[in-house]
C-alpha positions as CSV (number, residue, x, y, z in Angstrom):
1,X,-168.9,-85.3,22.8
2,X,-170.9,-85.6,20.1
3,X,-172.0,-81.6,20.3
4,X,-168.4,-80.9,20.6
5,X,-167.1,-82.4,17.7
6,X,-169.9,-80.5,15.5
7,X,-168.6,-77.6,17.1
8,X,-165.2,-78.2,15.7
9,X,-166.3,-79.4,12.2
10,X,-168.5,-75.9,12.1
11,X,-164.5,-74.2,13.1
12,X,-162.6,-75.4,10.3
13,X,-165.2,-73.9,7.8
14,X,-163.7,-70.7,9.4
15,X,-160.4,-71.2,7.9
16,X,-161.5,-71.0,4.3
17,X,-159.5,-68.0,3.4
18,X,-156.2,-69.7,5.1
19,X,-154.7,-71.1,1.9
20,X,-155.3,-68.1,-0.7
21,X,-154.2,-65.4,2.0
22,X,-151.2,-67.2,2.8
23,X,-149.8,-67.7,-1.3
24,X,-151.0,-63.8,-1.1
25,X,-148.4,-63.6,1.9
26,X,-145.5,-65.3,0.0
27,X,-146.2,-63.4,-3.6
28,X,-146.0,-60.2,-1.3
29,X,-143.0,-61.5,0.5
30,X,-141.3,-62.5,-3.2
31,X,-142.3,-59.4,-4.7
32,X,-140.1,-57.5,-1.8
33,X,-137.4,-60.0,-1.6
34,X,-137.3,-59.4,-5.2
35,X,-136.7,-55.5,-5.3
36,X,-134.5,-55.4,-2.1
37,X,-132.3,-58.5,-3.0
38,X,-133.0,-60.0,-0.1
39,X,-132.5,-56.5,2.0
40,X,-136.1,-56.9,3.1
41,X,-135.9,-55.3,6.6
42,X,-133.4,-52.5,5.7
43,X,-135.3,-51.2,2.9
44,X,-138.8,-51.8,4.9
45,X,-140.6,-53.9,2.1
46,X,-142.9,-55.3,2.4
47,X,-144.4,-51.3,3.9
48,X,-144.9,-51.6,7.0
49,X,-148.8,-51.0,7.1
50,X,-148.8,-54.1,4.7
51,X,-147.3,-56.4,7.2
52,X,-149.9,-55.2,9.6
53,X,-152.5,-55.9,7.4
54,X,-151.0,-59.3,7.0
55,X,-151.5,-59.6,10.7
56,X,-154.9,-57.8,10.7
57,X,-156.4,-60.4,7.8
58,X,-154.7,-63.4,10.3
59,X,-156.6,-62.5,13.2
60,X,-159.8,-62.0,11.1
61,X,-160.0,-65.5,10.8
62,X,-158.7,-66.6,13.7
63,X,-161.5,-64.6,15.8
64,X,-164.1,-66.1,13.7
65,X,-162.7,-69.3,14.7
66,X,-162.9,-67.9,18.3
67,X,-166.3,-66.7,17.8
68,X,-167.7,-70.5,16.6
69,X,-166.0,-71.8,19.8
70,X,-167.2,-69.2,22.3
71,X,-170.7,-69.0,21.5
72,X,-172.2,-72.3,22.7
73,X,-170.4,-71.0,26.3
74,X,-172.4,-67.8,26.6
75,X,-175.4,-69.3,24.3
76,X,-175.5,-73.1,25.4
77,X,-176.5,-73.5,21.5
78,X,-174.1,-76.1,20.5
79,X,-175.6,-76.8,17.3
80,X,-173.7,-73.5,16.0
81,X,-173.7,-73.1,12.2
82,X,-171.3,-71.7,9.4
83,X,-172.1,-70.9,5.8
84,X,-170.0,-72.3,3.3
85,X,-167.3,-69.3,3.8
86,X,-167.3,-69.5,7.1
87,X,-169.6,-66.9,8.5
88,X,-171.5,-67.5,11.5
89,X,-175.1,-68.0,10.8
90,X,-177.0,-66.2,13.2
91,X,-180.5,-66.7,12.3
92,X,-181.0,-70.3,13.8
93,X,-179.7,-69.4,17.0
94,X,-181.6,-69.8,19.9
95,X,-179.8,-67.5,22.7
96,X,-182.0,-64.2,20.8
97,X,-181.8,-60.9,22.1
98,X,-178.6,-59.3,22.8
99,X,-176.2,-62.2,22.5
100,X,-177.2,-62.2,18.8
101,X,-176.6,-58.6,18.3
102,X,-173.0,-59.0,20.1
103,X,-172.2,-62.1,17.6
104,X,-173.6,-60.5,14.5
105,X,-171.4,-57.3,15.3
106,X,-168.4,-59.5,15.8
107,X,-169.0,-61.2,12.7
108,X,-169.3,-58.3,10.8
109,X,-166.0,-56.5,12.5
110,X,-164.2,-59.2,11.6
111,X,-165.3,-60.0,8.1
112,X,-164.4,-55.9,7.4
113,X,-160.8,-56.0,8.7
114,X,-160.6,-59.3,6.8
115,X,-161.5,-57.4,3.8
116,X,-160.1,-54.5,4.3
117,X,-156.6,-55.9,5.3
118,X,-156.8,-58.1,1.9
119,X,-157.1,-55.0,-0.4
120,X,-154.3,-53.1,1.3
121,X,-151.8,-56.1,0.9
122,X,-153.1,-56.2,-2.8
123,X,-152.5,-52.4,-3.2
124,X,-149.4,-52.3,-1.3
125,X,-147.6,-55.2,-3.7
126,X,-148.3,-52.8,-6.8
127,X,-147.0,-49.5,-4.8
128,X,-143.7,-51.0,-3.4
129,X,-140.8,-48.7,-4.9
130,X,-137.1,-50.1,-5.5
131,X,-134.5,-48.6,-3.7
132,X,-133.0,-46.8,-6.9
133,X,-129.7,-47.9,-5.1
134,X,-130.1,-51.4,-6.2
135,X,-132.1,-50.4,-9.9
136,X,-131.4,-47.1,-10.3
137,X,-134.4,-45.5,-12.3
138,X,-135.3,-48.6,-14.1
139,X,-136.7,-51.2,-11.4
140,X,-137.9,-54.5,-12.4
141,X,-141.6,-54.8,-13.1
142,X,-144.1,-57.6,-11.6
143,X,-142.8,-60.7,-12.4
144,X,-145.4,-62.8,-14.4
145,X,-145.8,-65.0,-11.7
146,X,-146.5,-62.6,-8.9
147,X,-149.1,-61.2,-11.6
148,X,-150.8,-64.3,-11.5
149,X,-151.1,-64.8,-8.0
150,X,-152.2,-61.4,-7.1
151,X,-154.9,-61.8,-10.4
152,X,-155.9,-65.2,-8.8
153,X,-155.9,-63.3,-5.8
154,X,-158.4,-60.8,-7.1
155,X,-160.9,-63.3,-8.3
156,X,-160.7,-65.5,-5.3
157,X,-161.4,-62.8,-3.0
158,X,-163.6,-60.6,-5.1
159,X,-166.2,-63.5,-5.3
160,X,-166.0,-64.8,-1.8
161,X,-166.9,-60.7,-1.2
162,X,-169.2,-60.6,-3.5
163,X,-170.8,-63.4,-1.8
164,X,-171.0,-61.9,1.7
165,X,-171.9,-58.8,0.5
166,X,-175.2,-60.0,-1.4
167,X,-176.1,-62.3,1.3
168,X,-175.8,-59.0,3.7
169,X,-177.9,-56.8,1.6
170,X,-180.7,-59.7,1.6
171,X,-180.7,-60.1,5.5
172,X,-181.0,-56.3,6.0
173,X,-183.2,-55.6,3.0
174,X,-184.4,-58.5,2.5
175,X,-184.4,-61.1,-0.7
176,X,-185.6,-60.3,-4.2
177,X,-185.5,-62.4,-7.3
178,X,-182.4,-60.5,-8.4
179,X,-180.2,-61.1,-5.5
180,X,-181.6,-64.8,-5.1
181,X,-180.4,-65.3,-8.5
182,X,-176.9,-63.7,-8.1
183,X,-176.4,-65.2,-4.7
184,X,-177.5,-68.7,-6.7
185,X,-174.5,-67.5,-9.4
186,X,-171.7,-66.2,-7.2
187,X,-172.0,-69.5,-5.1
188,X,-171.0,-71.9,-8.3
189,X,-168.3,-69.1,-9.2
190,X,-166.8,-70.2,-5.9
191,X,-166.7,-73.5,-7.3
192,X,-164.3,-72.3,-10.3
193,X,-161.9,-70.2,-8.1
194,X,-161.1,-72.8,-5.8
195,X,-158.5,-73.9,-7.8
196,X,-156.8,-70.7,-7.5
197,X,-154.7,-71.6,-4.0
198,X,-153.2,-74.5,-5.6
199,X,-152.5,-72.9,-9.2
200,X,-151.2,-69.9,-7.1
201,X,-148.5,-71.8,-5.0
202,X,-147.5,-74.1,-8.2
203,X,-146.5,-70.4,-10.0
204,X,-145.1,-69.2,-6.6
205,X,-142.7,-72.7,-6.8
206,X,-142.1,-72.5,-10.4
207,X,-140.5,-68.9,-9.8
208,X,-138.7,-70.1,-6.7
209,X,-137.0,-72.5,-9.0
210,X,-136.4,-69.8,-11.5
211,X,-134.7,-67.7,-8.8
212,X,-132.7,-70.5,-6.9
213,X,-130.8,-71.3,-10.4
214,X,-131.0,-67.5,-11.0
215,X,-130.8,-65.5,-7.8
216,X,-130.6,-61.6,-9.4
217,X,-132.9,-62.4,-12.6
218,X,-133.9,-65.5,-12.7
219,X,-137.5,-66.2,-14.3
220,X,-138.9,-69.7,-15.4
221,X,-139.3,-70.0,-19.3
222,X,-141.1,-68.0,-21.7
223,X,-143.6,-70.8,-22.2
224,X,-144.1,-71.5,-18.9
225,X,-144.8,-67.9,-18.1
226,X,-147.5,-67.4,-20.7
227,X,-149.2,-70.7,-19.2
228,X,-149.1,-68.4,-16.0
229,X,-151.2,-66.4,-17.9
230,X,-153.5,-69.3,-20.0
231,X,-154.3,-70.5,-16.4
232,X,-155.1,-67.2,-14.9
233,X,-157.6,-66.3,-17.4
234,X,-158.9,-69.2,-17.9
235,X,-160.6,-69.7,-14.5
236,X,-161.2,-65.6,-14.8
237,X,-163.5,-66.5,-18.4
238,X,-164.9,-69.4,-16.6
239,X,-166.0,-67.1,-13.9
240,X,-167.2,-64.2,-15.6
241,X,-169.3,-66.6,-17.7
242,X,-170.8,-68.4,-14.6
243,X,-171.5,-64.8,-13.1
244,X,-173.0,-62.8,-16.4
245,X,-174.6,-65.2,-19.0
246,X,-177.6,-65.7,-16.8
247,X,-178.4,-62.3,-17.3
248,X,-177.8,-61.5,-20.7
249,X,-179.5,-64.5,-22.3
250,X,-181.5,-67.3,-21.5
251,X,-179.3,-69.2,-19.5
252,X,-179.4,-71.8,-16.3
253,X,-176.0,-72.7,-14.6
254,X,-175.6,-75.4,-12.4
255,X,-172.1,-77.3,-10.8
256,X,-170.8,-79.7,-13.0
257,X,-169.5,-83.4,-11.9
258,X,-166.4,-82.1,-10.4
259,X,-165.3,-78.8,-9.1
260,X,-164.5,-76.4,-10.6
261,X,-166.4,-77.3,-13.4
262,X,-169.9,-75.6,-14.4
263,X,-172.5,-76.2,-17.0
264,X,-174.9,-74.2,-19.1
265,X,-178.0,-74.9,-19.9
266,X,-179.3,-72.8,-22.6
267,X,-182.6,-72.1,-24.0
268,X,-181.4,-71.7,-27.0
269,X,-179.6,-74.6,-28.9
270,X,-176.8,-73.4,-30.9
271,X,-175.5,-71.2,-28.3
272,X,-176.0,-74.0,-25.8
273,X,-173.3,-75.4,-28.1
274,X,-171.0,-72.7,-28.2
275,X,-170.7,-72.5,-24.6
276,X,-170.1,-76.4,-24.0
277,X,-167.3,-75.7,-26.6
278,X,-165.9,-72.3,-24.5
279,X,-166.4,-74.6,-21.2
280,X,-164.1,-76.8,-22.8
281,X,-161.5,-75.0,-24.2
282,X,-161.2,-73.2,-20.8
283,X,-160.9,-76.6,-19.2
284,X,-158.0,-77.5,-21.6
285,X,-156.6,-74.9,-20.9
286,X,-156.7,-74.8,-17.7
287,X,-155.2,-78.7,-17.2
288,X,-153.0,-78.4,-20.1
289,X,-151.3,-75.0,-18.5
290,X,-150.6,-76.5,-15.5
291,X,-149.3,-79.7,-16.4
292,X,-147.0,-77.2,-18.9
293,X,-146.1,-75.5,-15.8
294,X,-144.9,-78.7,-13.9
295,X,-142.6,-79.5,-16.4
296,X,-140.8,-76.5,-16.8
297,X,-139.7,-76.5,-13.2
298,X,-137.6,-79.8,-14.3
299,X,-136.5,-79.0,-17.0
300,X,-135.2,-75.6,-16.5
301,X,-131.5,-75.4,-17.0
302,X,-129.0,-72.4,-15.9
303,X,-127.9,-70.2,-18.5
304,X,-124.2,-71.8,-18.3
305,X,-125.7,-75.6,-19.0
306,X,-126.8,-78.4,-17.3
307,X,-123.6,-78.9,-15.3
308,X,-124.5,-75.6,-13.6
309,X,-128.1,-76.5,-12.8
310,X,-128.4,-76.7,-9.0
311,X,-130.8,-79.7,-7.8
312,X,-134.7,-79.5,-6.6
313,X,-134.3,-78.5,-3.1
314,X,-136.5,-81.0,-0.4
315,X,-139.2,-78.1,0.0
316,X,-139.2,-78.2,-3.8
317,X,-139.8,-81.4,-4.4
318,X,-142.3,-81.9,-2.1
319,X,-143.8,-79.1,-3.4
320,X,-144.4,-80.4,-6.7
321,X,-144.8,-84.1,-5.5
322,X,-148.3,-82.3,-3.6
323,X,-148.9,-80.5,-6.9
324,X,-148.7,-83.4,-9.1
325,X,-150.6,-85.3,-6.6
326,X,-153.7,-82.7,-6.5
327,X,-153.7,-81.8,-10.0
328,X,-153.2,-85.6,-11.4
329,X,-156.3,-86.3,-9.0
330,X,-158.4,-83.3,-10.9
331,X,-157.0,-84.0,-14.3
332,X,-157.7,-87.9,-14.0
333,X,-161.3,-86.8,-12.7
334,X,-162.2,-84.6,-16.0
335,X,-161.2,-86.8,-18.1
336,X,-163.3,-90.0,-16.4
337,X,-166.4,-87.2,-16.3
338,X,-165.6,-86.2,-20.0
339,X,-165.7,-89.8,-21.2
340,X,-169.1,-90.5,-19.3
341,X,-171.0,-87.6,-20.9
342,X,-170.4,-88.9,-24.5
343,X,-170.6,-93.0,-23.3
344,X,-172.7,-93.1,-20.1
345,X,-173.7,-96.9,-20.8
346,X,-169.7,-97.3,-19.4
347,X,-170.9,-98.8,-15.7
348,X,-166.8,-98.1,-14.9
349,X,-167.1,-94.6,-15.2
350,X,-169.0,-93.6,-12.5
351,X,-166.5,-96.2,-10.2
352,X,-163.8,-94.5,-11.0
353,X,-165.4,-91.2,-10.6
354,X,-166.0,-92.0,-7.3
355,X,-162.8,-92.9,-6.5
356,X,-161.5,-89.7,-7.9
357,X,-164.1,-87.8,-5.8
358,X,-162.4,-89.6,-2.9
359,X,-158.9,-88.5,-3.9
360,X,-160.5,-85.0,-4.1
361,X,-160.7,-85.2,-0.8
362,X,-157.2,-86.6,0.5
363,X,-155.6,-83.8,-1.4
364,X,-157.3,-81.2,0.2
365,X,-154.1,-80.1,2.6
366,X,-151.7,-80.1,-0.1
367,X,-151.8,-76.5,-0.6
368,X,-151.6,-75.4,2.9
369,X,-148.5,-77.9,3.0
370,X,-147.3,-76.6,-0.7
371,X,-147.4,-73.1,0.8
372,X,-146.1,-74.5,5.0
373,X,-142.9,-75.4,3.0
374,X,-142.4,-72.6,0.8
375,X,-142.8,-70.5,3.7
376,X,-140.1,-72.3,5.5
377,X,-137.7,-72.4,2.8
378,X,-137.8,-68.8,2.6
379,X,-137.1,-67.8,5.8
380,X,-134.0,-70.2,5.7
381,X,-132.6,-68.7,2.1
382,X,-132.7,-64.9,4.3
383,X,-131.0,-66.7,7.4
384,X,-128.4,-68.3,5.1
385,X,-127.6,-65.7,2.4
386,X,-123.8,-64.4,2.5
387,X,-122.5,-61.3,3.0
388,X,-121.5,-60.9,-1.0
389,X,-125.5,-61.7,-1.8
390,X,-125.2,-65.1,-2.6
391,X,-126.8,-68.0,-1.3
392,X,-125.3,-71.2,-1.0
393,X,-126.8,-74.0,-3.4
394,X,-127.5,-76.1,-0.5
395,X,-129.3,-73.5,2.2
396,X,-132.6,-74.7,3.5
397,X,-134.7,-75.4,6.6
398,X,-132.7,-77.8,9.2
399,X,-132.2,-81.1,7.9
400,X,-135.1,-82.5,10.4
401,X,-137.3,-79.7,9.6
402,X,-136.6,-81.2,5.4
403,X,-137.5,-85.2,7.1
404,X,-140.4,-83.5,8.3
405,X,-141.5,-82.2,4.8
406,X,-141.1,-85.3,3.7
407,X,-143.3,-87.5,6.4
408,X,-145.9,-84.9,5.3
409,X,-146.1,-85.5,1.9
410,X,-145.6,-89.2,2.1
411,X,-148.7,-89.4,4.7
412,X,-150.7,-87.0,2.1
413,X,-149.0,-89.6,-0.6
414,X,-150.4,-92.8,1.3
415,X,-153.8,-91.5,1.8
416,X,-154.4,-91.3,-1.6
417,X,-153.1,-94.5,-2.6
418,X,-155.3,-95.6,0.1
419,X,-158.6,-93.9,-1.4
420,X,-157.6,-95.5,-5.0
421,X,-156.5,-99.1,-3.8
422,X,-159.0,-100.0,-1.0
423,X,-161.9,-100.2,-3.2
424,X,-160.3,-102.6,-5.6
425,X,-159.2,-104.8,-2.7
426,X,-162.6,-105.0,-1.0
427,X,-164.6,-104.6,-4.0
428,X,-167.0,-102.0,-2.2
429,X,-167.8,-99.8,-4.8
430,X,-167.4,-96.1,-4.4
431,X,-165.0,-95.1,-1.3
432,X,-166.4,-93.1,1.8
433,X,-163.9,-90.5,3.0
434,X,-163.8,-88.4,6.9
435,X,-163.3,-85.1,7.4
436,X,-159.6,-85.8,7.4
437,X,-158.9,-87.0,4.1
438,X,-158.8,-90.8,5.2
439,X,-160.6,-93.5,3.4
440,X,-163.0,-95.3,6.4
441,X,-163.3,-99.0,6.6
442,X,-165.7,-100.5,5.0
443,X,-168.5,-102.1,6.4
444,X,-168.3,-105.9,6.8
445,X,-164.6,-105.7,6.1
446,X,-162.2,-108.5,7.6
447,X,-161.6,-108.0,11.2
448,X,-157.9,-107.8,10.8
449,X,-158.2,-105.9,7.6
450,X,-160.1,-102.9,9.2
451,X,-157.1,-103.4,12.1
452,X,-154.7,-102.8,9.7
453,X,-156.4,-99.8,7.6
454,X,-156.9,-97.8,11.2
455,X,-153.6,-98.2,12.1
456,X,-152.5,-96.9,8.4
457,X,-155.1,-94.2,8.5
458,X,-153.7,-92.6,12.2
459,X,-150.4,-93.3,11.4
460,X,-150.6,-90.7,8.6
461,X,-152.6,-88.8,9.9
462,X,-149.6,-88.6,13.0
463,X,-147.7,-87.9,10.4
464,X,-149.4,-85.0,8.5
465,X,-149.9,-83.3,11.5
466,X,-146.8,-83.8,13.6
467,X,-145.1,-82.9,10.1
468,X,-146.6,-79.6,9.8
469,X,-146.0,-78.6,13.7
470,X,-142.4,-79.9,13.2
471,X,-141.7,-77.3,10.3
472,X,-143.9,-74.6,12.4
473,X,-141.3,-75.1,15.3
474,X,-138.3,-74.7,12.5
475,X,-139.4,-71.8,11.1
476,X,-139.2,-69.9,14.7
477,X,-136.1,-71.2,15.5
478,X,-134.1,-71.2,13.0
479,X,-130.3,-69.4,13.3
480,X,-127.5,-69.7,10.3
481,X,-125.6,-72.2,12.5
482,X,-128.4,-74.1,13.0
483,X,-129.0,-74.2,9.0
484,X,-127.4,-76.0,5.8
485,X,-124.7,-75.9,5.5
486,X,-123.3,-74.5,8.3
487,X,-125.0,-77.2,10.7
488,X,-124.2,-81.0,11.1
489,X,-125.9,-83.2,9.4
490,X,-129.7,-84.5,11.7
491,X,-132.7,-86.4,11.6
492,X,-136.2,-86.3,12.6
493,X,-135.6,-89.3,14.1
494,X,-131.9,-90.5,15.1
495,X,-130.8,-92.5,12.6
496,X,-133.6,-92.9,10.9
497,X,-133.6,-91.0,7.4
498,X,-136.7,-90.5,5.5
499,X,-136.9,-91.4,2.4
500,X,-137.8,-88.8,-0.3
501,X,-141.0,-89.0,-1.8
502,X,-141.1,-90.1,-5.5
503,X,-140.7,-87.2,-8.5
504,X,-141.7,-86.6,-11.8
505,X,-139.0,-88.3,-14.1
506,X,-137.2,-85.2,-15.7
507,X,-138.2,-85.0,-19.5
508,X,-135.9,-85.2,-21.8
509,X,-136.7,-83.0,-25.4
């Protein structure tokens, strides 16, 4: 059993690309939603080779998963092994000889058409032309938001190939000092571009918003826009940094306390200095952008006033409930890390910094969630949309499907209150977290207490799981009747409603 479940653990590594090629799915499917007005299939946008490379980059990562799964059968190496992007790492295995040839060539086949497929969806969202019967011979451009994801996009990707391109060249050619030290660099870039999933999906939402109070032109505020753009670039400065200074000065970089955050150390003093300060401002404004962001989707109104503002829909809400949730997490963790480095004699510090390191780790799904929901809420808004273009206020996924939304985030919700609370009721000290998220019982902890905290733990994680299938089984069969507001009113459960999770009071200015 034991070799079996390392055997699944080495899988999910597989799945790294998951969350950024799926917010590069929905940008795509906005982008053409966008220029066809929801005409997607009549006007063929998204192109048709793009869907197929939508389909080709899928099942690049599921046969990698495949591959982790299928080799101890032919190889009886159950110890298989992934690299922190999910590649198979053939080196260690024992089977030799041909098997390894047939793995590494798999790999490889499947690591191109991964790629491969991500570059053409990229190209394709930039080549899609208008039907001039809709814009005539002034189409709309990019919408800032779309920019951003596809710029996230760009960096997320263009390290992770960076990566497996380096560490290529070093098993065919061999390793030098100059690829050791830019595999060394591109690895800690990874580190700053993993917040571009999250930061991707919340600009995705924002413009959902934008569009659902604004179905023709609707875009979210000025502001938030340009902090579309103070995010983006600062995790691109933060990247480039991490990836050139090293070689244009005197210059060690190592991960910071958290991730996403990098440090320099600098041979020389004053420019040490200057980068802490650059580190920083990018930092700011990367937390300070996003926070902007999250507001904006409150607070925007329709043009005709208030009264005409339509509410957050459920996928919405529990949307930004996940975003709030991650980002609070991150932002609460900077801060603690910030404090430390100018008053380390605070024994407190490095308490909570633990516990935000655990609540690192509970938020990890919310993306895949964030972007599970948008998904769903899309397809409904194309089932539902009238025949004179407009889409009623209350369209959405079926009424269960929206319960099911909501156990999700409330089981993500719990987890984390669970990482933050069980420490301070069992005085433990720094939490220890599985591979799901879920804060494990202490050791030494009352009989009936560790009862209770299992039955917590696998009742969330029933729900986070049967949550996501639920809405997986919605978004395949849905039909107009079956939707709001043509359907009856349903539950998940009969008669059980569940409750929405709580939301952001709306600011008032």
């Amino acid at each position: 059993m034991f070799g079996l479940q390392k055997i699944i653990e080495t899988a999910c590594t597989t799945v790294t690309f998951a969350p950024m090629l799926s917010v590069l799915f929905l940008g795509t499917r906005m982008r053409a939603i966008q220029l066809t007005q929801g005409e997607t299939e009549k006007y063929q946008l998204p192109q048709p080779w793009v869907q197929s490379a939508m389909y080709i980059s899928t099942y690049a990562v599921l046969m990698q998963v495949l591959l982790v799964l299928a080799v101890p059968i032919f190889t009886g190496e159950m110890n298989v092994k992934c690299d922190d992007q999910g590649n198979m790492d053939t080196s260690s295995m024992k089977g030799g000889g041909v098997v390894v040839m047939i793995v590494s060539g798999v790999r490889y086949f499947a690591m191109a058409l991964l790629y491969g497929s991500m570059v053409a969806i990229c190209v394709g969202v930039y080549q899609m032309k208008p039907p001039k019967e809709i814009w005539g011979d002034k189409p709309p451009p990019v919408s800032p938001a779309v920019q951003c994801v596809m710029n996230l996009s760009f960096q997320f990707f263009g390290v992770y190939l960076a990566v497996a391109l380096v560490r290529t060249t070093i098993q065919i050619s061999g390793s030098s000092q100059f690829l050791t030290k830019l595999e060394g660099l591109l690895t800690l870039a990874k580190y700053t571009v993993n917040f571009a999933p999250m930061l991707a999906i919340l600009f995705v939402g924002a413009r959902m918003r934008a569009l659902q109070i604004d179905p023709k032109n609707g875009n979210p505020q000025k502001w938030a826009q340009n902090c579309f753009y103070l995010c983006t670039y600062s995790l691109l400065v933060q990247t480039l940094l991490v990836i050139i200074m090293p070689f244009v000065t005197k210059c060690e970089c190592k991960q910071g306390a958290s991730e996403g955050d990098v440090t320099f150390v600098m041979a020389n003093p004053t420019l040490g200095i200057v980068m802490t300060v650059v580190r920083y401002v990018c930092l700011i404004a990367l937390y300070a952008g996003f926070t902007a962001v999250m507001v904006s989707v409150f607070v925007i109104e329709h043009p005709a006033g208030p009264k005409m503002t339509p509410p957050i829909s459920p996928a919405m809400q529990c949307v930004m409930n996940l975003t709030v949730q991650y980002f609070t997490v991150y932002l609460a963790l900077f801060i603690c890390i910030t404090i430390k480095q100018f008053s380390p004699s605070l024994k407190v510090l490095g308490f909570l910094i633990g516990v935000f390191e655990a609540g690192q780790k509970t938020v990890m799904f919310a993306p895949m969630l964030s972007m599970l929901f948008i998904g769903a809420r899309m397809r409904a808004l194309q089932l539902t949309k009238a025949t004179d273009g407009t889409i009623p206020p209350t369209a959405g996924p079926q009424p269960w499907a929206q319960d099911a939304m909501f156990l999700a985030t409330w089981s993500v919700l719990v987890q984390l209150i669970m990482a933050m609370v069980v420490p301070l009721l069992t005085g433990t000290g720094k939490p220890e977290m599985d591979e799901d998220g879920n804060v494990k019982t202490p050791a030494g902890t009352n009989k009936y207490v560790g009862i209770g905290l299992d039955v917590i733990k696998y009742l969330c994680l029933l729900s986070m799981y049967g949550g996501a299938v639920v809405i997986v089984y919605a978004v395949y069969t849905m039909t107009p009747e079956t939707l709001p507001p043509y359907c009856a009113p349903s539950t998940l459960v009969p008669g059980v409603d569940v409750p929405k999770p709580p939301t952001p009071p709306t600011p008032s200015f």
